[in-house]
N, C-alpha and C positions, 0 to 999 in steps of 0.2 A: 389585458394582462395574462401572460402565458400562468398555469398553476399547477400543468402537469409535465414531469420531467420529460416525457416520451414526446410532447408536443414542442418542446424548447430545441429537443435534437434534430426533430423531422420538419419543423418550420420556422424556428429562429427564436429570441427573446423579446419581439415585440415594438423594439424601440425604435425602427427607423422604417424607413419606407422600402430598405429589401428585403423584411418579413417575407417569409415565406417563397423570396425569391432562391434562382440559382446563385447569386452572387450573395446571399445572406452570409455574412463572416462564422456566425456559431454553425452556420451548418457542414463547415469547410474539415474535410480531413484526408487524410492522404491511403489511398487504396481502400477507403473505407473503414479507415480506424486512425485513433489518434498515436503519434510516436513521440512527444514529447509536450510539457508542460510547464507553464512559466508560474512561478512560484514567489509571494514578495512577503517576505516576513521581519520581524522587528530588527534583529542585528543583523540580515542577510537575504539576498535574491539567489533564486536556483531555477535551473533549466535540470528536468528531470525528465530523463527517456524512460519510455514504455518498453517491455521486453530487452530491458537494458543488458540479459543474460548473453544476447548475444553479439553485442556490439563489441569490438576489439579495441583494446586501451593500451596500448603498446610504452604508452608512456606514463600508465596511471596515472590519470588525472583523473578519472572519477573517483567519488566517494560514497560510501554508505550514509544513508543519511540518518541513520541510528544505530543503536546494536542491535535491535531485531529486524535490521533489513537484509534479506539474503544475501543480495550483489549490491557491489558500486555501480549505480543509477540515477548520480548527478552531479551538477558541477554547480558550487558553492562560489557567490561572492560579495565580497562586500563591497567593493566599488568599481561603479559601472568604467573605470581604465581599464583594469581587470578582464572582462568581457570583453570588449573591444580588443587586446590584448590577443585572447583566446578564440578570435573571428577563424581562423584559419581551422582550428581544433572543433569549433563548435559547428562548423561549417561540415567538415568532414562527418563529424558524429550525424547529423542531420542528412546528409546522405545515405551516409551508408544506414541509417534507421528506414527511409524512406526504402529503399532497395529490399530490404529484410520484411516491410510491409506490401511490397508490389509482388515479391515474391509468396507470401502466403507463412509465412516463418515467424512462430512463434518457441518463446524462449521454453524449453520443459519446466513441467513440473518439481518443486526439489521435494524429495518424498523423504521428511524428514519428521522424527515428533520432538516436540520442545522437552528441553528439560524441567523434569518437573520435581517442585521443592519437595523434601526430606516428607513433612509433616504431610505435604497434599499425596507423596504415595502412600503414607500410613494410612492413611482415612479412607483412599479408595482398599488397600487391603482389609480394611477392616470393617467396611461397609459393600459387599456385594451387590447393591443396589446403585448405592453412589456409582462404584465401578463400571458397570454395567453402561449406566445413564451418560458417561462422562469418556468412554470409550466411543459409543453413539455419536458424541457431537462432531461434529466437521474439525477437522486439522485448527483450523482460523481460530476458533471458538476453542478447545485445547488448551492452546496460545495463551488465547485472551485470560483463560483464567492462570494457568501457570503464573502468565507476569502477573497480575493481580496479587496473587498468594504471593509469590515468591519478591514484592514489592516490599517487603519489611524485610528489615534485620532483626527482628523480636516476635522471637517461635510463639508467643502467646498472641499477636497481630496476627501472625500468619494461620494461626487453630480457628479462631476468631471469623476474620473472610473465609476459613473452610466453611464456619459452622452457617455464614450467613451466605454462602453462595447454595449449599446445599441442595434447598427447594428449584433455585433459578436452572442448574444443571440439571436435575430432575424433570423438569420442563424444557430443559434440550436450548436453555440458552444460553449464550455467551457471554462475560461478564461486562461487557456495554449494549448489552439489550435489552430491552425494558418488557 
């Protein structure tokens, strides 16, 4: 039984006889990274590209897959006629991903800070520490807490995850990190 992620990448998951081989399927990626992922979820399947910043969608058909997703970076469906359908479209997208991986081309960075709720810039104004501690964290982590705080509509919810995220930021973590 594989139980370490680094081993799962570099010789496979175990369960069939090309463990470890060159033809093992998990070990398979294109230029040495992966450019898209199949995705199966309750009301809907997605095929979502990696460095989808720079793929060209002429006809927009991709979509964001939330509102905190930077770019449109997948294709949504809910019935596999649909796909079939979109062979031509998805086909092309899968090339030209693959091209953008043999070439070395990865999408930029978007150098952006999230908006952050009313109440969470009071607190960092008024706590020089918090400030401090909560500027230190990584862009991702930022994020994480803004949505967090800014996940209610009742400014006494929102003071509240300030007051209880506090110590976690102080120790430089994000608000899904334990």
């Amino acid at each position: 039984m594989i139980t370490w992620i680094e081993d799962y990448f570099a010789k496979g998951c175990g369960r069939c006889a090309r463990f470890a081989t060159a033809d093992c399927s998990a070990r398979l990626w294109h230029a040495g990274r992966n450019i898209a992922i199949i995705g199966a979820f309750r009301g809907d399947f997605r095929l979502t590209f990696f460095d989808a910043a720079l793929l060209s969608d002429p006809e927009g058909v991709l979509e964001k897959q939330g509102p905190n997703t930077a770019h449109p970076d997948c294709l949504r469906f809910t019935d596999p006629a649909a796909a079939e359908a979109m062979e031509p479209a998805i086909r092309a997208f899968l090339a030209e991903a693959m091209g953008h991986a043999e070439a070395g081309r990865r999408a930029p960075k978007a150098a952006s800070s999230p908006d952050l709720p009313e109440e969470l810039v009071a607190a960092l104004d008024s706590d020089p520490e918090l400030a401090e501690a909560f500027h230190a964290l990584t862009p991702g982590r930022q994020k994480s807490w803004a949505l967090k705080v800014g996940g209610s509509s009742v400014p006494a919810t929102r003071n509240a995850r300030i007051a209880k995220a506090r110590p976690h930021i102080l120790a430089g973590k994000g608000a899904h990190d334990r």
